[in-house]
FIKOLZA-1660 file (N, C-alpha, C; in steps of 0.1 Angstrom, whole numbers, plus 5000, padded with zeros to 4 digits):
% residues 79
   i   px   py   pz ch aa at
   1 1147 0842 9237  A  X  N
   1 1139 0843 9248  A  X CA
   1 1135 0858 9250  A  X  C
   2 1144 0866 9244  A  X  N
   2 1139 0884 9249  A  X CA
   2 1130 0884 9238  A  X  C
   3 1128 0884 9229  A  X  N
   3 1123 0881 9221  A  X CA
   3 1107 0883 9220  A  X  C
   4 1103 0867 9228  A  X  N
   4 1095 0861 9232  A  X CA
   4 1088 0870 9243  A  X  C
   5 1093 0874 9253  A  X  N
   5 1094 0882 9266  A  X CA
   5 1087 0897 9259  A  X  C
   6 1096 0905 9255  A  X  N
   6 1089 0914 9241  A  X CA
   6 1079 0914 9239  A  X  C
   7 1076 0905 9233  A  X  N
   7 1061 0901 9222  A  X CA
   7 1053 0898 9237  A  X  C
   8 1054 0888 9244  A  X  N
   8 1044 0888 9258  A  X CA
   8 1042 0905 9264  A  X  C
   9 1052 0910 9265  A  X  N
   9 1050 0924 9273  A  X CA
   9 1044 0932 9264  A  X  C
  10 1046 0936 9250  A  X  N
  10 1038 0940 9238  A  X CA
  10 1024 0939 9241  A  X  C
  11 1021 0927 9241  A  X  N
  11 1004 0923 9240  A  X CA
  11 0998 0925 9250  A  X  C
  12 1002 0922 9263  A  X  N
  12 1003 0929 9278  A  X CA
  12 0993 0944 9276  A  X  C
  13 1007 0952 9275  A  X  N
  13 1006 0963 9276  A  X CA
  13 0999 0969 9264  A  X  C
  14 0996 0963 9253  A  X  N
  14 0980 0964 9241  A  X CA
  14 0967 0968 9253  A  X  C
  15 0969 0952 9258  A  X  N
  15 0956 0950 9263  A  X CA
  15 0952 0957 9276  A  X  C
  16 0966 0968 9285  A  X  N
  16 0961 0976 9294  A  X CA
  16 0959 0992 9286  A  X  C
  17 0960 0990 9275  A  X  N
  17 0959 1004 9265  A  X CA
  17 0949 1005 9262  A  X  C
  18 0942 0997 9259  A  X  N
  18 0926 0993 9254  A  X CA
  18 0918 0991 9270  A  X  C
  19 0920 0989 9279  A  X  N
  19 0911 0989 9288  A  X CA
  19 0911 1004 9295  A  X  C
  20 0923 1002 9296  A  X  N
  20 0923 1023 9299  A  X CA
  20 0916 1034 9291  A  X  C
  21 0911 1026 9276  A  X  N
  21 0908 1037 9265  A  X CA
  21 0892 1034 9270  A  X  C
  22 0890 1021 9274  A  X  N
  22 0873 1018 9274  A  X CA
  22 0874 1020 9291  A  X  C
  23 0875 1021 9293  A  X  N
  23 0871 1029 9313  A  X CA
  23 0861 1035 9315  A  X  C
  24 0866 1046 9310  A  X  N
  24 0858 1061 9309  A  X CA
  24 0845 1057 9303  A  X  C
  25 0844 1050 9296  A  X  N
  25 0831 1047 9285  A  X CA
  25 0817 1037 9298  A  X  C
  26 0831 1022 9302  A  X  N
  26 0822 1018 9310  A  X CA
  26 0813 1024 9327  A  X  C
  27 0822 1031 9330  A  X  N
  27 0816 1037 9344  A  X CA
  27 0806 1049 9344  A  X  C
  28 0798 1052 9350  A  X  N
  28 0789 1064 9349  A  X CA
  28 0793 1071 9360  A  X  C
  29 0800 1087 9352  A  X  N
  29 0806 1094 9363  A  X CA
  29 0796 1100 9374  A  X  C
  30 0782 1103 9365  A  X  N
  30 0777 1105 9376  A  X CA
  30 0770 1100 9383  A  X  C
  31 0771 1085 9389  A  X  N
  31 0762 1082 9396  A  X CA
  31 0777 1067 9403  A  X  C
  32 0781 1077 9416  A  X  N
  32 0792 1066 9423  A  X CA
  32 0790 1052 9426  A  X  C
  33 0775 1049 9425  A  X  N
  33 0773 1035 9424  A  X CA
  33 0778 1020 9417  A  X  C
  34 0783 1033 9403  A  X  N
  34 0786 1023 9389  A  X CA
  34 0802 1016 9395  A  X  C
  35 0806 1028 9401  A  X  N
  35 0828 1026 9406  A  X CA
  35 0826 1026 9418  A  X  C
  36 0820 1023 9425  A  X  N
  36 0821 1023 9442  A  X CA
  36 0830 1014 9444  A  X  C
  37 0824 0999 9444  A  X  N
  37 0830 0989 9446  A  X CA
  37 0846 0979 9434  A  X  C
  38 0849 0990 9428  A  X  N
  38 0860 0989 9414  A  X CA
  38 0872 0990 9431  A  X  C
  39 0880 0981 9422  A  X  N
  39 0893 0984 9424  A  X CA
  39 0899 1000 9425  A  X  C
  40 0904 1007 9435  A  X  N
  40 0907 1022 9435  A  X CA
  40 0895 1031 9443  A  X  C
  41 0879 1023 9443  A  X  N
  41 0869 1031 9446  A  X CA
  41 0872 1032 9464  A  X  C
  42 0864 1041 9469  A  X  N
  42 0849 1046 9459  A  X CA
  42 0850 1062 9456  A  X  C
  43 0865 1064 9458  A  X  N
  43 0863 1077 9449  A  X CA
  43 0868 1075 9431  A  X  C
  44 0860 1081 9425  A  X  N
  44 0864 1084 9411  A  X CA
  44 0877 1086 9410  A  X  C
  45 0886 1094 9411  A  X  N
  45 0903 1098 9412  A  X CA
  45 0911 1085 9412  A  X  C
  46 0906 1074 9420  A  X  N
  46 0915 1063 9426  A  X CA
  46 0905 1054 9413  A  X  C
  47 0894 1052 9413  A  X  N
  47 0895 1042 9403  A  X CA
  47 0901 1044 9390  A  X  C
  48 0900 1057 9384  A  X  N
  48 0908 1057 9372  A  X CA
  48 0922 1057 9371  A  X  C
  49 0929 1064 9383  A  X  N
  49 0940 1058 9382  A  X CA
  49 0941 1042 9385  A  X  C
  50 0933 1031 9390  A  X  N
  50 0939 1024 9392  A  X CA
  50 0936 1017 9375  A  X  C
  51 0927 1022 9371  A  X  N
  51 0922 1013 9356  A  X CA
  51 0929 1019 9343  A  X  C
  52 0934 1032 9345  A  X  N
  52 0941 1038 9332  A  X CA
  52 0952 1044 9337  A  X  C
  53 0958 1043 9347  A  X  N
  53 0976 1045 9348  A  X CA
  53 0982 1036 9341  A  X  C
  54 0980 1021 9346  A  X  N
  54 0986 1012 9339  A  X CA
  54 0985 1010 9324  A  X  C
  55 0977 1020 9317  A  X  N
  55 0978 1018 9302  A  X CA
  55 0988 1030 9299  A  X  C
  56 0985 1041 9308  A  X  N
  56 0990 1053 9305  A  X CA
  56 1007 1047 9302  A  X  C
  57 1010 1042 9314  A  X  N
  57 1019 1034 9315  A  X CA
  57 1030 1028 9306  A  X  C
  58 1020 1024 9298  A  X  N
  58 1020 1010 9289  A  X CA
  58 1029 1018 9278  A  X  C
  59 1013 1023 9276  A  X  N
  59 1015 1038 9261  A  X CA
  59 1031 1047 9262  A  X  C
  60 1034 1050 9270  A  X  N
  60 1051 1057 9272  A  X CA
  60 1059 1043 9270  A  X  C
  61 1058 1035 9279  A  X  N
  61 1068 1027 9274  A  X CA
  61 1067 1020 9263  A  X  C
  62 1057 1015 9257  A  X  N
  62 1055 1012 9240  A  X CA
  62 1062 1025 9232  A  X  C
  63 1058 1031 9239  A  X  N
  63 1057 1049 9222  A  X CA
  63 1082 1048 9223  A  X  C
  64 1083 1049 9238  A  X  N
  64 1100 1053 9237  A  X CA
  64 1107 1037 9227  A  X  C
  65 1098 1026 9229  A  X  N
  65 1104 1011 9224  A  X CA
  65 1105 1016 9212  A  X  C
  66 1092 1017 9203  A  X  N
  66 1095 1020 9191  A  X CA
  66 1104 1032 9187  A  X  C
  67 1101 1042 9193  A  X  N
  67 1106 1057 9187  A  X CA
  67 1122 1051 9190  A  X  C
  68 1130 1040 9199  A  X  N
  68 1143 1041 9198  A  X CA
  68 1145 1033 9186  A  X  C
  69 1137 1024 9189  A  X  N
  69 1138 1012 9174  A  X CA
  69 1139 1018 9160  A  X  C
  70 1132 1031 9157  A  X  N
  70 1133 1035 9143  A  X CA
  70 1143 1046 9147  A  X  C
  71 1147 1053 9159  A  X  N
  71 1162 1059 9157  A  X CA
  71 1178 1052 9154  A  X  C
  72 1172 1038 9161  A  X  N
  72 1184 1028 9155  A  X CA
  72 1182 1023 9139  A  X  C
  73 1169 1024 9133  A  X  N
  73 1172 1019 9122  A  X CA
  73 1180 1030 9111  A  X  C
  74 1172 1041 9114  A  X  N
  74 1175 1055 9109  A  X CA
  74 1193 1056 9108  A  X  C
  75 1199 1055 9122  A  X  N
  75 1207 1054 9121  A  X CA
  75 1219 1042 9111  A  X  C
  76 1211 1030 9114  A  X  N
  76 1218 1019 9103  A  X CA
  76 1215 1022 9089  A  X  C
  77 1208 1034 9083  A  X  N
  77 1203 1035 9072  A  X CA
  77 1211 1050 9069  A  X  C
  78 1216 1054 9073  A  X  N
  78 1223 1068 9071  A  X CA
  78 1238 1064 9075  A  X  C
  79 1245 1051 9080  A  X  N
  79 1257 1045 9080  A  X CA
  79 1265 1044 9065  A  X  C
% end
């Protein structure tokens, strides 16, 4: 089951990595019309945080998962 739970939270947090990377691309900073009505608007500051924290997010907690995972293997490999 953690396992499972893992792999769900993995792909999750893929797919808030990837919308956070495309944000910036879809909104037009200069013209507040494009983000007014977004989740976080209508200022710019609040919609990106509310659209790329949670990848920012994602990305630390993915990056420490693995980086422990290969210090545990490192370690079982130098035993």
């Amino acid at each position: 089951m953690k396992k499972v739970l893992g792999v769900i939270g993995t792909v999750f947090g893929l797919y808030l990595i990837a919308r956070a990377l495309a944000e910036p691309f879809v909104i037009d900073f200069s013209d507040p019309a494009s983000y007014r009505d977004d989740w976080g608007g209508p200022s710019l500051s609040g919609v990106l945080a509310v659209h790329c924290g949670p990848g920012v997010v994602s990305a630390v907690l993915i990056g420490r998962a693995v980086r422990s995972r290969v210090r545990a293997r490192r370690g079982r490999a130098d035993a």
